[in-house]
VMD Tcl script that builds the backbone (N, CA, C; Angstrom):
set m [mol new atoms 507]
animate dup $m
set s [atomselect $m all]
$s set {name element resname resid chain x y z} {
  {N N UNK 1 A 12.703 22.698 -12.073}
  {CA C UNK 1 A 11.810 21.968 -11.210}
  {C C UNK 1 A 12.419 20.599 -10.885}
  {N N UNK 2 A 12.446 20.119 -9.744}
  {CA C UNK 2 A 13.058 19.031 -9.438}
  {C C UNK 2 A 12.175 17.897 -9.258}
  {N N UNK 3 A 12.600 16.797 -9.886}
  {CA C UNK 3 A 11.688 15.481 -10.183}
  {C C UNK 3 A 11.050 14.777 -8.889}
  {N N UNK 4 A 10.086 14.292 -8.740}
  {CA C UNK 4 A 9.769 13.598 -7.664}
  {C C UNK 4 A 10.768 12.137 -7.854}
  {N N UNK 5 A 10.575 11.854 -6.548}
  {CA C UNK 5 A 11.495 10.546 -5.862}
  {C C UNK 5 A 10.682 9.416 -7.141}
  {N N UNK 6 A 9.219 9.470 -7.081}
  {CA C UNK 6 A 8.572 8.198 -8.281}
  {C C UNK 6 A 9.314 8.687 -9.608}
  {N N UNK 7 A 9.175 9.942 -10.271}
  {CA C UNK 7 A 9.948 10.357 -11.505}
  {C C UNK 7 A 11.455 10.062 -11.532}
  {N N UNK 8 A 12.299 9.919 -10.277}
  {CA C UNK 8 A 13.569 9.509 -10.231}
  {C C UNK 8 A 13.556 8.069 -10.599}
  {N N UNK 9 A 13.169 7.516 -9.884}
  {CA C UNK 9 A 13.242 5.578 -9.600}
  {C C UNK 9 A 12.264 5.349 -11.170}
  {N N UNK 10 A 11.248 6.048 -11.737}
  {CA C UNK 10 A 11.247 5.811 -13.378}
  {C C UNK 10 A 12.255 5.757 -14.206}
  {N N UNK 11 A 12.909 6.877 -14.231}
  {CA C UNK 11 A 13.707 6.925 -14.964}
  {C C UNK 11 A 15.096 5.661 -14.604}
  {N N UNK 12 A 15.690 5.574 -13.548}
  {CA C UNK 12 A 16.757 4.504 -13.469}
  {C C UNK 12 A 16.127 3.767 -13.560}
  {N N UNK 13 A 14.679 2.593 -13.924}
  {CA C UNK 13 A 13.966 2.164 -14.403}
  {C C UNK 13 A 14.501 1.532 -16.257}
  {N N UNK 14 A 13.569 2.982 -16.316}
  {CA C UNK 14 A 14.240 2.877 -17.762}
  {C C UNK 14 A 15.753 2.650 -18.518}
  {N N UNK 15 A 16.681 3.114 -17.549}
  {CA C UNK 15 A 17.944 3.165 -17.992}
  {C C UNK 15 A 18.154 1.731 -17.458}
  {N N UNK 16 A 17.720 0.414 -16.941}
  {CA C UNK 16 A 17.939 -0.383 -16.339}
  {C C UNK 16 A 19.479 0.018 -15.437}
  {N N UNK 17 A 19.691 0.654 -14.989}
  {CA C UNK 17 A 20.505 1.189 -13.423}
  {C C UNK 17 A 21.012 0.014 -12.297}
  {N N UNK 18 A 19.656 -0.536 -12.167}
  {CA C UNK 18 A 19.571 -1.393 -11.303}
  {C C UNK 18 A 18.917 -2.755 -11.656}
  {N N UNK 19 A 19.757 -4.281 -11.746}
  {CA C UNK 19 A 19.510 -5.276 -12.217}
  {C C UNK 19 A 17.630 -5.539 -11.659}
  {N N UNK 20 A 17.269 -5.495 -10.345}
  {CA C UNK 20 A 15.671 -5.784 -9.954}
  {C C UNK 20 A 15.417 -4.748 -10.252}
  {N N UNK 21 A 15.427 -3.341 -10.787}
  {CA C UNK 21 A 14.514 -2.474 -10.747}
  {C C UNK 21 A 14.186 -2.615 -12.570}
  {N N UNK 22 A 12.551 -2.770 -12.974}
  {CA C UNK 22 A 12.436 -2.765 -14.176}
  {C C UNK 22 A 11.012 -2.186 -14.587}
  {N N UNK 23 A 10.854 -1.656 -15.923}
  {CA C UNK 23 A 9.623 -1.520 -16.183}
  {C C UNK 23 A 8.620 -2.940 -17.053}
  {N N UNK 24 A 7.520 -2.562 -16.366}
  {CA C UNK 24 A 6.808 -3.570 -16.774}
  {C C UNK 24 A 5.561 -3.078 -18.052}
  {N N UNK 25 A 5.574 -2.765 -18.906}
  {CA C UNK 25 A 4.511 -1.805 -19.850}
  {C C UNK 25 A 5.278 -0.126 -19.225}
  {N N UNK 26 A 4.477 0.130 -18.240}
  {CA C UNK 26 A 4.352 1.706 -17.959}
  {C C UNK 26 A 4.386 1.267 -16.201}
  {N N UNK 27 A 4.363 0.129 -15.799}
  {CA C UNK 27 A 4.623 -0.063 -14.283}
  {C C UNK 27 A 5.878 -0.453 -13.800}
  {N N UNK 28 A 6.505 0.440 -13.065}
  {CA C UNK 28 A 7.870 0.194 -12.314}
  {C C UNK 28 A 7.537 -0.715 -11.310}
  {N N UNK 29 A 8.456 -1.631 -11.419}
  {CA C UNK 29 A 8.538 -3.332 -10.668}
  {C C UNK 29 A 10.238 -3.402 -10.238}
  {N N UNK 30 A 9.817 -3.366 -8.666}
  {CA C UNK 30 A 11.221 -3.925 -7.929}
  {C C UNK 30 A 11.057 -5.607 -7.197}
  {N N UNK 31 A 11.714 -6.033 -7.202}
  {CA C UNK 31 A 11.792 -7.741 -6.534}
  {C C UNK 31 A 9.587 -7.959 -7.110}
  {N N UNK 32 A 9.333 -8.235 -7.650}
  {CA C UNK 32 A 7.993 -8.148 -7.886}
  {C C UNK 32 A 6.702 -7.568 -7.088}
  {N N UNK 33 A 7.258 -5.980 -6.525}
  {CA C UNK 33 A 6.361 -5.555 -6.247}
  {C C UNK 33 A 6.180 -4.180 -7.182}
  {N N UNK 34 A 5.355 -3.919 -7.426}
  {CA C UNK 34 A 4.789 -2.458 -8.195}
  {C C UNK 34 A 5.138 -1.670 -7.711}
  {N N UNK 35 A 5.724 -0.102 -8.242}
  {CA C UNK 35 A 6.138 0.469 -7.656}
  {C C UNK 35 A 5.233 2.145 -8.549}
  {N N UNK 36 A 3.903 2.755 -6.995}
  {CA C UNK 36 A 3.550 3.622 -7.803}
  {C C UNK 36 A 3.681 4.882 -7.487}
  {N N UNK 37 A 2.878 6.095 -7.902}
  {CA C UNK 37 A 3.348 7.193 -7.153}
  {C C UNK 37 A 1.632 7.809 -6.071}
  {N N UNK 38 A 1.561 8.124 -5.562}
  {CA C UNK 38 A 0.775 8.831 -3.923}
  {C C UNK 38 A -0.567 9.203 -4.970}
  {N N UNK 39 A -1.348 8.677 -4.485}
  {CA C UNK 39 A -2.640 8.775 -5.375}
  {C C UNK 39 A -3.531 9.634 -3.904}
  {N N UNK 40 A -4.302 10.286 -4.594}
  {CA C UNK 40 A -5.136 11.328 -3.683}
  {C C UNK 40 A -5.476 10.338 -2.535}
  {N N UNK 41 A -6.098 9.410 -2.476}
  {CA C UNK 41 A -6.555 9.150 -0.585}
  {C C UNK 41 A -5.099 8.220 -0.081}
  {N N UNK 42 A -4.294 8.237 -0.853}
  {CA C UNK 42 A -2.735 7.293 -0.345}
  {C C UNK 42 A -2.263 8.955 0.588}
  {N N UNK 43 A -2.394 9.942 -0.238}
  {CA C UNK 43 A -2.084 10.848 0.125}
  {C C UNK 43 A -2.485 11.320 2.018}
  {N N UNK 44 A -3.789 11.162 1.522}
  {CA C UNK 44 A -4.786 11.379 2.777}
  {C C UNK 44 A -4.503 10.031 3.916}
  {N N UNK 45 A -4.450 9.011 3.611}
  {CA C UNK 45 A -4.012 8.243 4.523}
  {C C UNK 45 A -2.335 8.508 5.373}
  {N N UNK 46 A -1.375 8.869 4.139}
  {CA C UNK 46 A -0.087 9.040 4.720}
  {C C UNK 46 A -0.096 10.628 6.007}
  {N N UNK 47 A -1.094 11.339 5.440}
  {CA C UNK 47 A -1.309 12.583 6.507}
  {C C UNK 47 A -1.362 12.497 8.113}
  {N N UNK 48 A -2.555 11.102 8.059}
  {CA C UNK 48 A -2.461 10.533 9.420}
  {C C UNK 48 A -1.621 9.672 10.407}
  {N N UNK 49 A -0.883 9.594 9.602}
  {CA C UNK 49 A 0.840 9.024 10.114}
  {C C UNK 49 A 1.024 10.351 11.189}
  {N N UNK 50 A 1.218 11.113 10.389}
  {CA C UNK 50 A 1.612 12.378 11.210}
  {C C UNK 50 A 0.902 13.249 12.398}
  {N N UNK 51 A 0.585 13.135 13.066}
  {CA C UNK 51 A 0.006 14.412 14.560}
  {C C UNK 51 A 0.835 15.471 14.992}
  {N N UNK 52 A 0.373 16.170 15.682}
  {CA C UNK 52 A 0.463 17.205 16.479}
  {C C UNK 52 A 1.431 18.014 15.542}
  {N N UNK 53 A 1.568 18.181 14.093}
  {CA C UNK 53 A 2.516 18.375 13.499}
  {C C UNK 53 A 3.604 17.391 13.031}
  {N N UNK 54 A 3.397 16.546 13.306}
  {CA C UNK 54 A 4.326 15.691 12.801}
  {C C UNK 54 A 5.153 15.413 14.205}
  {N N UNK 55 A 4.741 15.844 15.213}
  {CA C UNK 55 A 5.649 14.936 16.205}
  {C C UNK 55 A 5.295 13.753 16.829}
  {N N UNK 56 A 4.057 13.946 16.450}
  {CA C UNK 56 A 4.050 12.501 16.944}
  {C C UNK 56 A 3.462 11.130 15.589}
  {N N UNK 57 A 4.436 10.052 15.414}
  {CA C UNK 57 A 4.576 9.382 13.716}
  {C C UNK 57 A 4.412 7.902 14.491}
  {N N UNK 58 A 3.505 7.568 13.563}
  {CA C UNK 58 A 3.079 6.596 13.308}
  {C C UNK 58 A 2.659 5.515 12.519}
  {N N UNK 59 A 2.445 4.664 12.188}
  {CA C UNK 59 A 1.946 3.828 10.950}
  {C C UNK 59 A 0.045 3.590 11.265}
  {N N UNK 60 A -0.350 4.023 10.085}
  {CA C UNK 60 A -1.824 3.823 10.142}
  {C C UNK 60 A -1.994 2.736 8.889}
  {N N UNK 61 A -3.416 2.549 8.936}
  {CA C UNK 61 A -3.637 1.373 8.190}
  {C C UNK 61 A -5.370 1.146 7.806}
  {N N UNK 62 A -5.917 1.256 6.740}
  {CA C UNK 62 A -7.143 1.123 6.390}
  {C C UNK 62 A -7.091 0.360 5.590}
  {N N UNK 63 A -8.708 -0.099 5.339}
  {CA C UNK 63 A -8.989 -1.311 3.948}
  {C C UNK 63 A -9.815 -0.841 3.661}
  {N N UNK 64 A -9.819 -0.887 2.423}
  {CA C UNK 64 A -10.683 -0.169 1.409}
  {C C UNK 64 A -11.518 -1.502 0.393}
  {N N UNK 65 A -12.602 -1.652 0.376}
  {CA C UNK 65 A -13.302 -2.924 -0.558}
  {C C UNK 65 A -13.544 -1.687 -1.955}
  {N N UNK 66 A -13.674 -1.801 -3.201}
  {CA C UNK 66 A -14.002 -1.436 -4.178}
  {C C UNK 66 A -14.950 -2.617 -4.827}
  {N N UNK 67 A -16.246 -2.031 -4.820}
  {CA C UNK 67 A -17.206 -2.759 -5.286}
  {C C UNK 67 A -18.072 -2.314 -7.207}
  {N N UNK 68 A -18.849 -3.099 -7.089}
  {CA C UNK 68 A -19.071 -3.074 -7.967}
  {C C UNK 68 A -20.348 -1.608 -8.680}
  {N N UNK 69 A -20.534 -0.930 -9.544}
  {CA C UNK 69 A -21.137 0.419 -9.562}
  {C C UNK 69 A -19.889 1.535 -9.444}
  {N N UNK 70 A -18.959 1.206 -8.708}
  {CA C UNK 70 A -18.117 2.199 -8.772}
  {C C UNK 70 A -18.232 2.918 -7.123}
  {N N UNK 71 A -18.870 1.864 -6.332}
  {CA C UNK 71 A -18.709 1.687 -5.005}
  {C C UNK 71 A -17.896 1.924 -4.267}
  {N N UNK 72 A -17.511 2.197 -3.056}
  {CA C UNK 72 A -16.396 2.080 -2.338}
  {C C UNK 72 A -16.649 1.805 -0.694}
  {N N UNK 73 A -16.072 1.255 -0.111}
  {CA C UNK 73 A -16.541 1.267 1.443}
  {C C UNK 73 A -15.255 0.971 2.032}
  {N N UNK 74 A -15.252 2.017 3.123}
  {CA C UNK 74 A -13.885 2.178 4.126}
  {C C UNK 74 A -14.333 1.539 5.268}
  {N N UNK 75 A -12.770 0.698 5.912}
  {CA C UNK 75 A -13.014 0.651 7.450}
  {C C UNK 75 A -12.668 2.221 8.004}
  {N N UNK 76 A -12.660 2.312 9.459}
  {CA C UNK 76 A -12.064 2.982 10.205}
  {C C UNK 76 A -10.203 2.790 9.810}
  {N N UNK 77 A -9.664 3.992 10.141}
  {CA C UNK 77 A -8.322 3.956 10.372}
  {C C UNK 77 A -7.662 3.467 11.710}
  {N N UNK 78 A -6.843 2.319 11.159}
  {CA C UNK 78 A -6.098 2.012 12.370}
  {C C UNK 78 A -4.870 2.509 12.694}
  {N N UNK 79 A -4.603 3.164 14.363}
  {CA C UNK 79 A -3.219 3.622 14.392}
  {C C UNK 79 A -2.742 2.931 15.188}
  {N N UNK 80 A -1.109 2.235 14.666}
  {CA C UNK 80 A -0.158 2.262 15.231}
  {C C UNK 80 A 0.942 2.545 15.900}
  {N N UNK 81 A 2.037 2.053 15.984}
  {CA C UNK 81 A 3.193 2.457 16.563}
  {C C UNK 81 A 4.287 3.595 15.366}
  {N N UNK 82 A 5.200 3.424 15.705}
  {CA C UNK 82 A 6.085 4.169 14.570}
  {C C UNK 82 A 6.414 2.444 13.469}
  {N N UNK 83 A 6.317 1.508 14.020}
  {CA C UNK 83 A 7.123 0.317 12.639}
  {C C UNK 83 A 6.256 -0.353 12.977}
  {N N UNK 84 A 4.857 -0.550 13.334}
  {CA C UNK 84 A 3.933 -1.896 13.038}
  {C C UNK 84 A 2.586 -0.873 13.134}
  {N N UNK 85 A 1.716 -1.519 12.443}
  {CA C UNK 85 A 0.296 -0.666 13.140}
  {C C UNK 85 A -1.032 -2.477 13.331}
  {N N UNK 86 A -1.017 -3.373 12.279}
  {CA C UNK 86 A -2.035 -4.194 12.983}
  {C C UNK 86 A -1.894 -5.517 12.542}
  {N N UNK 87 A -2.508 -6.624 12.599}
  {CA C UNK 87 A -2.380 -8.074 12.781}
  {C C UNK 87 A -3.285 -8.426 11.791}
  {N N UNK 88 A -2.759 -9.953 11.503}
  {CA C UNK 88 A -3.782 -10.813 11.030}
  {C C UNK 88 A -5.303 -11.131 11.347}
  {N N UNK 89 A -5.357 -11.100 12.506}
  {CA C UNK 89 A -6.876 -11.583 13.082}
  {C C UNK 89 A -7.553 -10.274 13.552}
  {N N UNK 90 A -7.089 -8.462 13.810}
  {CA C UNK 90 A -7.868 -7.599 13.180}
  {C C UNK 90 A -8.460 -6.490 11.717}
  {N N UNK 91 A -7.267 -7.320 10.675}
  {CA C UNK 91 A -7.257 -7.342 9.252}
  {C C UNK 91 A -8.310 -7.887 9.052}
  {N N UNK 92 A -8.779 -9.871 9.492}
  {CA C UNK 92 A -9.869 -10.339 9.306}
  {C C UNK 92 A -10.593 -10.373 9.746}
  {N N UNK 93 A -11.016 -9.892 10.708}
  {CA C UNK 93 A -12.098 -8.870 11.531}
  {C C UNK 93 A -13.048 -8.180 10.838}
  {N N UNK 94 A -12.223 -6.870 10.523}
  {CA C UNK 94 A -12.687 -5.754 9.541}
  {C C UNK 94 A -13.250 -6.249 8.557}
  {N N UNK 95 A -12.321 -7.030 7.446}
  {CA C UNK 95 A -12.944 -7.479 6.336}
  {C C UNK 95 A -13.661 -8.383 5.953}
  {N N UNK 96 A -14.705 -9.305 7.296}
  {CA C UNK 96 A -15.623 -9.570 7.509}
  {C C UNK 96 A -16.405 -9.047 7.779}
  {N N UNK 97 A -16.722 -7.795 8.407}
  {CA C UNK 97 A -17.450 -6.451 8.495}
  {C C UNK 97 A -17.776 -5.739 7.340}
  {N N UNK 98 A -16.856 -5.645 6.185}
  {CA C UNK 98 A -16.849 -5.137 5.460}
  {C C UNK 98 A -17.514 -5.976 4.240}
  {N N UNK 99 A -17.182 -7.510 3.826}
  {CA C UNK 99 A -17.633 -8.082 3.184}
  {C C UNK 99 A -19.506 -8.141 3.724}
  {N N UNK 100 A -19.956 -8.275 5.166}
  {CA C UNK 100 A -20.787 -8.282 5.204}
  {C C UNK 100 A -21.581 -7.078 5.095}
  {N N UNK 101 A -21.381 -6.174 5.341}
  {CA C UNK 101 A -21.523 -4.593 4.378}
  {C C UNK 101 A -22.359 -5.005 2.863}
  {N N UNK 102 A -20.739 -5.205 2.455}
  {CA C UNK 102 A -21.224 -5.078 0.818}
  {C C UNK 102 A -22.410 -6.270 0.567}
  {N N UNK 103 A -23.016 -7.484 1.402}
  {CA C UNK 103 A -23.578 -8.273 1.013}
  {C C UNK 103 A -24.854 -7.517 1.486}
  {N N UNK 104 A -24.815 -6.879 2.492}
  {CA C UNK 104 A -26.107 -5.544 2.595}
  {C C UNK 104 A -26.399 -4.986 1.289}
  {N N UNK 105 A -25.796 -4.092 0.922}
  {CA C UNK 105 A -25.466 -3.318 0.069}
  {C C UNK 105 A -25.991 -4.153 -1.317}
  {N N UNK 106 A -25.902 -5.335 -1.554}
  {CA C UNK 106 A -25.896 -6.651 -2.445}
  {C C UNK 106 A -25.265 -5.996 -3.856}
  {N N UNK 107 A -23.756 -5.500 -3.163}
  {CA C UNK 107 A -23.082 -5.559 -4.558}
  {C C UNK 107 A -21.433 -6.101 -4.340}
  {N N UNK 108 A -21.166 -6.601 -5.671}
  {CA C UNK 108 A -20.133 -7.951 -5.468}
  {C C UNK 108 A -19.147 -6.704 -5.321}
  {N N UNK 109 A -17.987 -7.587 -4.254}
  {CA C UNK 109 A -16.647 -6.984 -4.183}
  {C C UNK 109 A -15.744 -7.598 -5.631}
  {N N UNK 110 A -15.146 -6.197 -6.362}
  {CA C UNK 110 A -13.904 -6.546 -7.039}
  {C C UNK 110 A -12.669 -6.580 -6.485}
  {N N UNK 111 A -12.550 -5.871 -5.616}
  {CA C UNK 111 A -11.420 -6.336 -4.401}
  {C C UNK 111 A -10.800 -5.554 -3.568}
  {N N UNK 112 A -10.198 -6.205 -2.750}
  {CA C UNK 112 A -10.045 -5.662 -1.356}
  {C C UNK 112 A -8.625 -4.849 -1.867}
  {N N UNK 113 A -8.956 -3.801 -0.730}
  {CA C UNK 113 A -6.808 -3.234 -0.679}
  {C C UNK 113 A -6.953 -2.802 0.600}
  {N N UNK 114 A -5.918 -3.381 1.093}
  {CA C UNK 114 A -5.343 -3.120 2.633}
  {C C UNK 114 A -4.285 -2.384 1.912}
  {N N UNK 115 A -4.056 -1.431 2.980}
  {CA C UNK 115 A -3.149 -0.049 3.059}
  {C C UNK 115 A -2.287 0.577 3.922}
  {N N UNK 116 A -1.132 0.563 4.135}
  {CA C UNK 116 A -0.839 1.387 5.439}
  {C C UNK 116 A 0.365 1.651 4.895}
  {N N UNK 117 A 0.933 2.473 6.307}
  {CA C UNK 117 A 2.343 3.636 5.711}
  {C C UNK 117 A 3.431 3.147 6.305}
  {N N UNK 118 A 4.437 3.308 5.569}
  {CA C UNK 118 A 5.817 2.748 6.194}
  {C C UNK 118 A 6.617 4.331 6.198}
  {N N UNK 119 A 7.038 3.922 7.498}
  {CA C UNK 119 A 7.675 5.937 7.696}
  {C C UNK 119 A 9.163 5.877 7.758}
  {N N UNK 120 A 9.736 5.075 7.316}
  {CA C UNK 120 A 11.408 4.595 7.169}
  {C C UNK 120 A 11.191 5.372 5.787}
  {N N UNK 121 A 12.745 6.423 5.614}
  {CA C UNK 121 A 13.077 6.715 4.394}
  {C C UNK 121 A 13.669 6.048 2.988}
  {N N UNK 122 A 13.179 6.472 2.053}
  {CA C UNK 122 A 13.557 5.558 0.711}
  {C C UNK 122 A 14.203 6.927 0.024}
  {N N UNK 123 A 14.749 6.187 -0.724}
  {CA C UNK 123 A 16.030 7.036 -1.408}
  {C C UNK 123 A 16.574 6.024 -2.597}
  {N N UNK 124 A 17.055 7.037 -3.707}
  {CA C UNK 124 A 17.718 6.146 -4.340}
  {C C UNK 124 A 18.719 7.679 -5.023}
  {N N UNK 125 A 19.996 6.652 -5.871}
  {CA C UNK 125 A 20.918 7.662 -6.347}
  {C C UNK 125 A 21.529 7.173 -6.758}
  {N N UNK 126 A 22.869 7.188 -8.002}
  {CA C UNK 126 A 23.360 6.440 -9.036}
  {C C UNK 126 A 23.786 5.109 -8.816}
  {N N UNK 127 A 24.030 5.274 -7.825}
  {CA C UNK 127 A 24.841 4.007 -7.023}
  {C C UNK 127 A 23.943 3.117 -6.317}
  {N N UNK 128 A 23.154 3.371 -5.130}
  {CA C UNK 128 A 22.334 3.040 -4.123}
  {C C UNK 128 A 20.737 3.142 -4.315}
  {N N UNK 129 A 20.308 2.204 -3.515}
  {CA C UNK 129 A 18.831 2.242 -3.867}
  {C C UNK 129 A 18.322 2.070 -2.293}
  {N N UNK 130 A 17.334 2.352 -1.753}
  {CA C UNK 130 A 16.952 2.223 -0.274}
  {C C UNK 130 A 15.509 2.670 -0.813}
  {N N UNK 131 A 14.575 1.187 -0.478}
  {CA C UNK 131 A 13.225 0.814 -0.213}
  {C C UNK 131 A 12.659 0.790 0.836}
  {N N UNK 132 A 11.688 1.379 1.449}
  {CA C UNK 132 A 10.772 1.133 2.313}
  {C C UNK 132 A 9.270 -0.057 1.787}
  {N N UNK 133 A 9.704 -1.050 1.252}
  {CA C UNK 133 A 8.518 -1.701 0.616}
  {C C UNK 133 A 8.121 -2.680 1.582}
  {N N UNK 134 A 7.218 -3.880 0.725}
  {CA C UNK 134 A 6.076 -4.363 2.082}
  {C C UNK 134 A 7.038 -5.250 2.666}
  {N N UNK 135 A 6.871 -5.547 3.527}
  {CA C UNK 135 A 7.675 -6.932 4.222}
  {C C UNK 135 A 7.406 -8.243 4.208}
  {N N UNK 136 A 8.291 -9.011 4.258}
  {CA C UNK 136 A 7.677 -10.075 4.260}
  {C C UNK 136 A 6.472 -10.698 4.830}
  {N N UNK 137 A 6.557 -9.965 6.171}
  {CA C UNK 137 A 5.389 -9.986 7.398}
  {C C UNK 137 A 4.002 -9.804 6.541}
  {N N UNK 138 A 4.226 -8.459 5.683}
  {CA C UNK 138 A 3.084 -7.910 5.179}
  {C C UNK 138 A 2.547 -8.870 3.875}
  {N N UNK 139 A 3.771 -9.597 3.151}
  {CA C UNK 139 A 3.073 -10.776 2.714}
  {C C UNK 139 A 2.868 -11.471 2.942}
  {N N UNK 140 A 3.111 -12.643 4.018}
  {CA C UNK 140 A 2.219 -13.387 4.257}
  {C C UNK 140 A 1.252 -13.144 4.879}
  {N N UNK 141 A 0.584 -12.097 5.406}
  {CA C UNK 141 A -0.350 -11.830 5.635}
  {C C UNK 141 A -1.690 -11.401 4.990}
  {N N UNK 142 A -1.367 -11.009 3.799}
  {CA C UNK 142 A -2.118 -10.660 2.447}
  {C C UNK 142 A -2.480 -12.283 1.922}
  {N N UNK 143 A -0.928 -13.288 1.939}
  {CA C UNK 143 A -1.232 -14.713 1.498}
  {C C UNK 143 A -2.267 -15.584 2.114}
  {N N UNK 144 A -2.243 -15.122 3.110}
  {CA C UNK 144 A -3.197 -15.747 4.351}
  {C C UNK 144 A -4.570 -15.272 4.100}
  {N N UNK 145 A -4.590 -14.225 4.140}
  {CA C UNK 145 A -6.191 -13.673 4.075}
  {C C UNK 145 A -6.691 -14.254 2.117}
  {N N UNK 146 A -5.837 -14.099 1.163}
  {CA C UNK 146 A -6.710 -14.297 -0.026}
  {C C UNK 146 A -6.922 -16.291 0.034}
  {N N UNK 147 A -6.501 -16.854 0.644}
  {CA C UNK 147 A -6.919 -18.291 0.834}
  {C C UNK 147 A -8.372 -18.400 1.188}
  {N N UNK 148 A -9.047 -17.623 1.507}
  {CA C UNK 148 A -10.614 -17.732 1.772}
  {C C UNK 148 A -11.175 -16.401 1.167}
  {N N UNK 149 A -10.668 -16.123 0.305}
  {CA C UNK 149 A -11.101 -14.799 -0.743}
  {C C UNK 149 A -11.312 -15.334 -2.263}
  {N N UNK 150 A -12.636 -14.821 -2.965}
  {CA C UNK 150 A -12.829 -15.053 -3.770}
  {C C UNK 150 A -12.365 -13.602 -4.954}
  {N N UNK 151 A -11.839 -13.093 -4.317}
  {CA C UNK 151 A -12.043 -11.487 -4.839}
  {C C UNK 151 A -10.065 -11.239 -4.952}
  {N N UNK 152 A -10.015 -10.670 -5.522}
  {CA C UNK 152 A -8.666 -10.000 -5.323}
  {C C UNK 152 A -7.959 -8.686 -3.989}
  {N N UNK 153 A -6.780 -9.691 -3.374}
  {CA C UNK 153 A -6.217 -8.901 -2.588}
  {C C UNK 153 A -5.195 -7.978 -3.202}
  {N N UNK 154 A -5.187 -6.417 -2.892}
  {CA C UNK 154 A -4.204 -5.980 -2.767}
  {C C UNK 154 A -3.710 -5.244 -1.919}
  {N N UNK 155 A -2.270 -5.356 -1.720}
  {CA C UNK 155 A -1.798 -4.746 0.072}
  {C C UNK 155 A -0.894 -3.891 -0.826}
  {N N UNK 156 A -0.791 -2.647 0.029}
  {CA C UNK 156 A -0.309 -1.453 -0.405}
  {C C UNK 156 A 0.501 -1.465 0.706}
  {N N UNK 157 A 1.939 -0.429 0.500}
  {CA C UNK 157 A 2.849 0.258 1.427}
  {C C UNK 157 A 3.034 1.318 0.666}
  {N N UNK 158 A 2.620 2.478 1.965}
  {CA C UNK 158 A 2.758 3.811 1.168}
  {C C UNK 158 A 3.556 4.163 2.141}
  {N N UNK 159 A 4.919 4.859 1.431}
  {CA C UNK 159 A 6.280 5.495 2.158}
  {C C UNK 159 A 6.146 6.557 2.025}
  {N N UNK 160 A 6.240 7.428 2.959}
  {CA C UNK 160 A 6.593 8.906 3.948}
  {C C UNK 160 A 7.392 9.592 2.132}
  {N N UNK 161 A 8.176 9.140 1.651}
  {CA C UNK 161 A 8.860 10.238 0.391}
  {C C UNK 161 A 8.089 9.920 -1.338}
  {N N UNK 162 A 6.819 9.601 -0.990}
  {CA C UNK 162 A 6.160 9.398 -2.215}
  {C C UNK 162 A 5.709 8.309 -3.234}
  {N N UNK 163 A 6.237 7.066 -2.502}
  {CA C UNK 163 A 6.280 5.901 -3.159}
  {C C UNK 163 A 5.257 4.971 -2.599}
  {N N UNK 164 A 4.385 4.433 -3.359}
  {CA C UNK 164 A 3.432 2.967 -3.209}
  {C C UNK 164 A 3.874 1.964 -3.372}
  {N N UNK 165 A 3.952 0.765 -2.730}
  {CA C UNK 165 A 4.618 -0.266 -3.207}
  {C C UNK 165 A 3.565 -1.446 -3.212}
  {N N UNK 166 A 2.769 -1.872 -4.123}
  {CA C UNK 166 A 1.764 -2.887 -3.737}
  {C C UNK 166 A 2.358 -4.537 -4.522}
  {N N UNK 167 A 1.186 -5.326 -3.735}
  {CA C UNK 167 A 1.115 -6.597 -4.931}
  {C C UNK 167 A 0.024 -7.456 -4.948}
  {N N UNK 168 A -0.806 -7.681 -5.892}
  {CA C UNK 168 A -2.248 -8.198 -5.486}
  {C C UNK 168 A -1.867 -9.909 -5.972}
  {N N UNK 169 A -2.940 -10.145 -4.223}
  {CA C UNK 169 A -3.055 -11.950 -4.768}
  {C C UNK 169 A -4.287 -11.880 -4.576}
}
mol reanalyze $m
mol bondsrecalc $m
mol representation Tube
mol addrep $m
């Protein structure tokens, strides 16, 4: 049986392989972002990247609030292009919609996760390592939004070959 791409990049992990690639407890950490493996709705979100069969690829993008009870409340999915899908000022849009939701609802947010897919291939192999992780773009944009957040941000990049790459501020 052949290892998944997350079971690969564990293990050169462990073997320290690669000077930034390290484990942190049981969490694989590259340049300080987390590195996890496709959790059931990461799964379901990366699906919608894909149409008509996969010919037509895109980057989508949802936020997810996780509240308190064991709550959850979705925006709509946003679709993009093939290498961007949305902005700062309809990120904080939504999650003013959403915060005002949960103040309906009158239960506290534990925190936000913005989400979307990066469809560039990642790879790694004894020698070489190739990340699809968040961009810089995608952090300061996470930096920006938790400045008027009382709650914890976390921004996710989920890559097309199995890999999550988040980092919460």
């Amino acid at each position: 049986m052949e290892l998944s791409l997350y079971e690969r990049v564990k293990i050169h992990a462990m073997e320290s392989d690669f000077s930034r690639l390290s484990l942190d407890g049981q969490e694989v950490v590259y340049m300080g972002q987390s590195i996890t493996a496709l959790s059931r709705w990461d799964k379901k979100l990366l699906r919608h990247s894909f149409a008509l069969y996969g010919l037509i690829k895109r980057e989508v993008l949802q936020i997810r609030f996780h509240l308190e009870s064991n709550q959850v409340i979705e925006s709509k999915i946003f679709k993009g292009r093939y290498k961007s899908v949305s902005d700062y000022k309809s990120i904080m849009n939504t999650m003013l919609e959403l915060e005002s939701l949960s103040r309906k609802y009158g239960l506290k947010i534990l925190k936000a996760e913005i989400a979307h897919t990066h469809l560039s291939e990642c790879r790694i192999d004894k020698k070489n390592l190739k990340f699809c992780m968040l961009s810089e773009s995608d952090l300061q944009v996470a930096k920006r939004l938790k400045q008027f957040r009382n709650y914890p941000i976390e921004i996710k990049a989920i890559a097309k070959d199995g890999l999550v790459f988040k980092k919460v501020f």
